[in-house]
SEKERO-597716 format. One record per residue (C-alpha): chain; residue in one letter; x, y, z; residue number from 1. Coordinates in pm, 1 decimal, padded with zeros to 6 digits. Layout:
! residues N
PT  c  r         u         v         w    k
PT  A  a         X         Y         Z  NUM
...
This chain:
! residues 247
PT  c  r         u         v         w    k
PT  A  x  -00776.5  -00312.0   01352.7    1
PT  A  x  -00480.9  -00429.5   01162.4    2
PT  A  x  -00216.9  -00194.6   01149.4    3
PT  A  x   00099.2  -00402.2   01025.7    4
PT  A  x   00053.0  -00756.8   00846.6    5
PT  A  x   00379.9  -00961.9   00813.6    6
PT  A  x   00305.6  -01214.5   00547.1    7
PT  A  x   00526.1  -01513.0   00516.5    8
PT  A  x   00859.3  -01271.3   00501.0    9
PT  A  x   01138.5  -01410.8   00371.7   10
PT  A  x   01485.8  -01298.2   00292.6   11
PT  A  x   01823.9  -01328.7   00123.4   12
PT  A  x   02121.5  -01175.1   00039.5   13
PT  A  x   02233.8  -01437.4  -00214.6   14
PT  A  x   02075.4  -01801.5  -00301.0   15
PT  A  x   02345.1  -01842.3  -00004.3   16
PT  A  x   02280.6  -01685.0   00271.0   17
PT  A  x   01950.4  -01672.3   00381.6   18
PT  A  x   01868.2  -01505.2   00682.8   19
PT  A  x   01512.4  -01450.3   00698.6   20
PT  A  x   01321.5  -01809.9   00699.9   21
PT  A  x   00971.6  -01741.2   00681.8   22
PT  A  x   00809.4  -01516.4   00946.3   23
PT  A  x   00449.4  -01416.7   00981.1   24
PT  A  x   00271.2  -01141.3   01267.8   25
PT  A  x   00042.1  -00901.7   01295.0   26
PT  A  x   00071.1  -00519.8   01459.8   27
PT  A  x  -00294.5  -00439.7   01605.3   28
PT  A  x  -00388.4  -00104.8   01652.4   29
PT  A  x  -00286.7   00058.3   02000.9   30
PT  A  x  -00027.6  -00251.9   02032.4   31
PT  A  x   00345.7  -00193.3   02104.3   32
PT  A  x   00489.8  -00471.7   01957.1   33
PT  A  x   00880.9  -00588.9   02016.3   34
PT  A  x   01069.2  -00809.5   01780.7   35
PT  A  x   01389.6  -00962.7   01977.0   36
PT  A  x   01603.2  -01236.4   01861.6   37
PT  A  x   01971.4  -01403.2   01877.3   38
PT  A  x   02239.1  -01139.1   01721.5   39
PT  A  x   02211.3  -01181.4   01321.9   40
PT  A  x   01865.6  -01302.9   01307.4   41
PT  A  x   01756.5  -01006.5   01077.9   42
PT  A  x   01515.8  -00791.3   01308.4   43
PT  A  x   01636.2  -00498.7   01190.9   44
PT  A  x   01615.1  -00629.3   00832.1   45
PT  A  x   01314.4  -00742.1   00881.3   46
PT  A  x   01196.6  -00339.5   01052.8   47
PT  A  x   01342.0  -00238.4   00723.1   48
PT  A  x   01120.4  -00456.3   00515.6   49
PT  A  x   00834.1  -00301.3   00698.3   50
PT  A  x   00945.7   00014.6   00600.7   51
PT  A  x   00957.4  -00053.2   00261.6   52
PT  A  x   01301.9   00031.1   00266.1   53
PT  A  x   01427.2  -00324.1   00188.0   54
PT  A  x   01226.3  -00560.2  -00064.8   55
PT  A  x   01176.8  -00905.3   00116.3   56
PT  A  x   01269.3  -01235.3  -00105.8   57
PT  A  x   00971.3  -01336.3  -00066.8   58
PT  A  x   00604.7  -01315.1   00151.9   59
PT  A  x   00502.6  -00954.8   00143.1   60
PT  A  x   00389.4  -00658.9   00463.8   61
PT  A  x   00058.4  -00497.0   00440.8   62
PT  A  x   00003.4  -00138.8   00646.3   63
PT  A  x  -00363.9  -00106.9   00671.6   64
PT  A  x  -00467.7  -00339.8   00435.6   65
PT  A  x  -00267.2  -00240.8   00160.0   66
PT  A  x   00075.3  -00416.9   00033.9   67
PT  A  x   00375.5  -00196.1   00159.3   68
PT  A  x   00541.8  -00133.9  -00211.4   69
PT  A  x   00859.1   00114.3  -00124.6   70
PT  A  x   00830.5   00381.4   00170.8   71
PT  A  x   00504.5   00557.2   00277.8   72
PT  A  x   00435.7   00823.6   00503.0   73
PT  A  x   00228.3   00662.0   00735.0   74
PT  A  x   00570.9   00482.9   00889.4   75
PT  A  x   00850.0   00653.6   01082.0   76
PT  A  x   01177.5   00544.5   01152.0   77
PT  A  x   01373.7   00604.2   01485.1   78
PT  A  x   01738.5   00444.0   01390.1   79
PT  A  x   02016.2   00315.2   01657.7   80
PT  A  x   02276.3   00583.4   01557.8   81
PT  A  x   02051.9   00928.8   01571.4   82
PT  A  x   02113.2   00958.1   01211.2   83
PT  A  x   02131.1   01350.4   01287.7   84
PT  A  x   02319.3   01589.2   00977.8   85
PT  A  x   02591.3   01775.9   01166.6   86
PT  A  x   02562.4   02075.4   00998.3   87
PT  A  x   02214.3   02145.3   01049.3   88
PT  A  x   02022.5   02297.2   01352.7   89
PT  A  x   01861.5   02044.7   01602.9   90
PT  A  x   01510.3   02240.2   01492.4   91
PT  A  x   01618.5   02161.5   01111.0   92
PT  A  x   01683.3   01800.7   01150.7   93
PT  A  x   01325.9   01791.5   01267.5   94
PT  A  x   01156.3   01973.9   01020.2   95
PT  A  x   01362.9   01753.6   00742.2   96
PT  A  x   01023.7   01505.5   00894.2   97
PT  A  x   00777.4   01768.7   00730.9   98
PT  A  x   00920.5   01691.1   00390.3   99
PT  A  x   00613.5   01525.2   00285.1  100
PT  A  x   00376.1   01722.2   00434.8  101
PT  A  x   00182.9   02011.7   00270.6  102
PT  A  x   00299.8   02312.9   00549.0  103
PT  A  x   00429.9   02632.7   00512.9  104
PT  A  x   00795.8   02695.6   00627.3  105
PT  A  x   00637.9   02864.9   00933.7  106
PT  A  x   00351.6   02550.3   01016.8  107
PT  A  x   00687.5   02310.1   00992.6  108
PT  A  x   00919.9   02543.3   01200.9  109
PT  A  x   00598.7   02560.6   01488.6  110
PT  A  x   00527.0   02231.8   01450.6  111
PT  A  x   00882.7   02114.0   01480.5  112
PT  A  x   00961.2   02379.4   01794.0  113
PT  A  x   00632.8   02236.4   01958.7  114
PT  A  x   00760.6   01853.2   01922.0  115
PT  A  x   01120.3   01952.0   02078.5  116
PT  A  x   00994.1   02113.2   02355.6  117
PT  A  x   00738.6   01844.4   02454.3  118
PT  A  x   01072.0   01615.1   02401.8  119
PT  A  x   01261.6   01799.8   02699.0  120
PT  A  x   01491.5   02010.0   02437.5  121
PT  A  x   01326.0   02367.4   02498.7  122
PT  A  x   01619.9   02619.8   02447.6  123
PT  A  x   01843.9   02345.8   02193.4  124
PT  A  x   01657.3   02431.3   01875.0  125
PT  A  x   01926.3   02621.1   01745.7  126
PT  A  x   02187.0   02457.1   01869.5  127
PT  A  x   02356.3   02171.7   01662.6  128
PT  A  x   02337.0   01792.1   01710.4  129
PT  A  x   02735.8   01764.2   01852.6  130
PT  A  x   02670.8   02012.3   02164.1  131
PT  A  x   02393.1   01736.0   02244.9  132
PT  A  x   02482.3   01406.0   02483.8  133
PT  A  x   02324.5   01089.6   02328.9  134
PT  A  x   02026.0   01077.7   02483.6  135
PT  A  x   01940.3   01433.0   02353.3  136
PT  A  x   02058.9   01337.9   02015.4  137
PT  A  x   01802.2   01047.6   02046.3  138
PT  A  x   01524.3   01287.3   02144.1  139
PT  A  x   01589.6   01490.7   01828.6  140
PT  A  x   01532.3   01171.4   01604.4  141
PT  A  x   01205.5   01077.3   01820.3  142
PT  A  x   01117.3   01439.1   01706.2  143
PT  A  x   01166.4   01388.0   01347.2  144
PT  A  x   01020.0   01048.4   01311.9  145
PT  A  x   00670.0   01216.4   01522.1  146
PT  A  x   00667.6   01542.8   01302.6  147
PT  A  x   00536.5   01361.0   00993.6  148
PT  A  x   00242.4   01253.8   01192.3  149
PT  A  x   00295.2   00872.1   01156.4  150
PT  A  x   00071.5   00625.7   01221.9  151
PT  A  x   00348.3   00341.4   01309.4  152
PT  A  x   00639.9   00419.0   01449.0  153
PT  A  x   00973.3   00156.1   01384.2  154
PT  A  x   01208.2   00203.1   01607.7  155
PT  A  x   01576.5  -00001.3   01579.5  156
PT  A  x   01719.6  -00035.5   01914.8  157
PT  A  x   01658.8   00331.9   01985.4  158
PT  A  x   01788.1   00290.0   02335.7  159
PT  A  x   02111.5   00085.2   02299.0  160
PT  A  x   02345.6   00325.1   02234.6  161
PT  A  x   02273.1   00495.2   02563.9  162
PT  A  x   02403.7   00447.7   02889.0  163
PT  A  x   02107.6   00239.5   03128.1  164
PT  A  x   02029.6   00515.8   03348.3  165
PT  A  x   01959.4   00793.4   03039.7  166
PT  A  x   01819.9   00529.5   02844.9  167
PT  A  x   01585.4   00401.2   03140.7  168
PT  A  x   01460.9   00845.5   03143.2  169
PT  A  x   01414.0   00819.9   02765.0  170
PT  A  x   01190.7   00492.2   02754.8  171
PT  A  x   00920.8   00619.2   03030.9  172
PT  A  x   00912.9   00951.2   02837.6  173
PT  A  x   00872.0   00812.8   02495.9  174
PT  A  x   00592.8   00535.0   02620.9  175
PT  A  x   00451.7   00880.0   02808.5  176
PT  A  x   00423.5   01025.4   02521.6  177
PT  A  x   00366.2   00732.3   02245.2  178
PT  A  x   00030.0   00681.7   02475.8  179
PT  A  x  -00065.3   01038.9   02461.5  180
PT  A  x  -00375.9   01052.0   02219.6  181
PT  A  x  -00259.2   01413.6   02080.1  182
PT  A  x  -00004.3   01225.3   01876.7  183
PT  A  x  -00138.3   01029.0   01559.9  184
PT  A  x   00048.5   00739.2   01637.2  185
PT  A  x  -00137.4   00421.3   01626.6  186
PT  A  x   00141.5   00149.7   01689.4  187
PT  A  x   00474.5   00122.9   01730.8  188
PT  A  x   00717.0  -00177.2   01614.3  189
PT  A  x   01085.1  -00192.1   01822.4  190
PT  A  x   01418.0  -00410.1   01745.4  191
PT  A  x   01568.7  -00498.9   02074.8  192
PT  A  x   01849.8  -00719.0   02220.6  193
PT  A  x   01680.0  -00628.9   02635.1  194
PT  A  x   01444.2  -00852.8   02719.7  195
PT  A  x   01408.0  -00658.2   03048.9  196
PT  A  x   01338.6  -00327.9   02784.7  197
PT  A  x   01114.5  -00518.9   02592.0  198
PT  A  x   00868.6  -00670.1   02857.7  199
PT  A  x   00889.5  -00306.8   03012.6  200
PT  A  x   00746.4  -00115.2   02738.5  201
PT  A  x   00554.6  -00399.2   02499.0  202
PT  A  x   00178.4  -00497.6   02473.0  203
PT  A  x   00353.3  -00810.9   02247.5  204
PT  A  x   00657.5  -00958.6   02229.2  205
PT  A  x   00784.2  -01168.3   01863.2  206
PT  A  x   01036.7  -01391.6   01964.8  207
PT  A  x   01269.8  -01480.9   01673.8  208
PT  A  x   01486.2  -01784.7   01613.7  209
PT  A  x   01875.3  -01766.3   01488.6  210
PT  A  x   01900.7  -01740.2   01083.2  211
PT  A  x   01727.0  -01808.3   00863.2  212
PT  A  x   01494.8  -01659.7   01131.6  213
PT  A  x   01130.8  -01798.5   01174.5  214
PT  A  x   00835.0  -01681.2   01506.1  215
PT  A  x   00969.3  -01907.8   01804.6  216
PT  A  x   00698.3  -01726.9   01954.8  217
PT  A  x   00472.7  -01465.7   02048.8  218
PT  A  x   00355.6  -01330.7   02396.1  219
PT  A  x   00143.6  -01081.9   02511.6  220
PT  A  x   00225.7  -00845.2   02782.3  221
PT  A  x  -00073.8  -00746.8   02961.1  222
PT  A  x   00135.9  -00625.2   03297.6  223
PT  A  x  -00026.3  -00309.6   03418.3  224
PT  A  x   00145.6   00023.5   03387.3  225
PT  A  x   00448.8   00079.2   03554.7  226
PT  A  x   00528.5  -00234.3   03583.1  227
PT  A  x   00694.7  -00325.8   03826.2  228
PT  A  x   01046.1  -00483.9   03710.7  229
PT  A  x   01111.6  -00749.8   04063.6  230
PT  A  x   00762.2  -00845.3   04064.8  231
PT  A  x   00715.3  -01192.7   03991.0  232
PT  A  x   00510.1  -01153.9   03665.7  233
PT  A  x   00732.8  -00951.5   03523.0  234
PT  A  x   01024.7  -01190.3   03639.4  235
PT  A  x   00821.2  -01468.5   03525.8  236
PT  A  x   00766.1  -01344.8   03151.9  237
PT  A  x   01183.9  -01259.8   03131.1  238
PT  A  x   01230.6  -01681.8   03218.9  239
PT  A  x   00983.7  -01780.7   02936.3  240
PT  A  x   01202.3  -01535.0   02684.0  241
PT  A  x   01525.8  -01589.5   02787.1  242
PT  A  x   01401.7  -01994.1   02788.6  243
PT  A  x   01266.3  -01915.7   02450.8  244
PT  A  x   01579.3  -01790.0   02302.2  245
PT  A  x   01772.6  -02048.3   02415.0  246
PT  A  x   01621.9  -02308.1   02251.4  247
């Protein structure tokens, strides 16, 4: 099953400057698909088309079939920066997630207090976002993307901002718990500059040219969980992106 359809995307921010060419892939259902590419290729344009937050120039992105015309609830974004409101609680900024769901104020404030504590934060939920080191703050924003029961989850970067040993914690517990069933999520879509990040958590991995960006290629990752980051498969697969991007 289809989740994501990207159609012949294009995009421009004047008859100028055109940085995405013309790029076409598909999200399957149970896939965790990476998009990586040279610095100003437009992957995280191109996650915002998805979105619907961004109208491409041309080419168009179906979700289940159906053209993606503006935002829709069955997408979630995790950005780079936490995007966090400083003067709410950590437990608000999640339940700002439930805003288009049909709860009570006491289903959201469970629902939200059940996500937090599965995310590590039991005992923060009234504390506020600048008591929180980064990798907390990034748990919070997993917690409000999840809440609104999504069926794809974008994620931009999520881990960049991070120093490598928090952000190596936070990707084994997100894939832990992007692969538990209880969650609705079907599929997730990441923007990443790692390669090592991306053939570490990916069933697929887009490769993107420089601008106007266009599929250099895409490889599947069928590495069995953990994988092991010195074996020679997973070595192997880092060559052929790395090759790939420098072409």
């Amino acid at each position: 099953m289809k989740m994501v359809e990207v159609k012949n995307v294009s995009y421009s921010f004047d008859e100028n400057t055109s940085v995405i060419g013309d790029v076409s892939f598909d999200v399957e259902k149970d896939e965790f698909v990476s998009l990586i590419g040279p610095s100003g290729c437009g992957k995280s344009t191109l996650l915002r088309i998805i979105a619907g937050l961004i109208k491409p120039s041309g080419g168009k992105v179906l979700y289940m079939g159906k053209k993606v015309e503006g935002t829709n609830n069955g997408m979630s974004f995790v950005f780079q920066d936490f995007a966090l409101l400083p003067w709410l609680t950590n437990l608000e900024n999640v339940k700002l997630g439930c805003s288009g769901l049909i709860l009570s104020e006491k289903e959201a404030e469970k629902k939200s207090s059940v996500l937090l504590d599965n995310l590590g934060l039991t005992g923060f939920e009234n504390s506020y976002p600048n008591v929180l080191s980064g990798g907390m703050k990034q748990r919070v924003g997993i917690a409000r993307a999840l809440v609104s029961n999504p069926r794809v989850l974008l994620m931009d970067e999520p881990f960049s901002s991070l120093d490598e040993l928090t952000a190596e914690t936070l990707r084994s517990d997100i894939l832990y718990h992007l692969k538990n069933k209880n969650l609705p999520v079907n599929a997730v879509v990441m923007v990443t500059h790692n390669v090592e990040e991306a053939i570490e958590l990916s069933d697929k991995v887009v490769i993107l040219s420089k601008k106007p960006s266009k599929v250099s290629a895409v490889r599947t990752i069928s590495l069995k969980r953990p994988r092991n980051k010195r074996g020679k498969d997973f070595l192997s697969m880092m060559d052929f992106v790395y090759a790939t991007l420098a072409k």
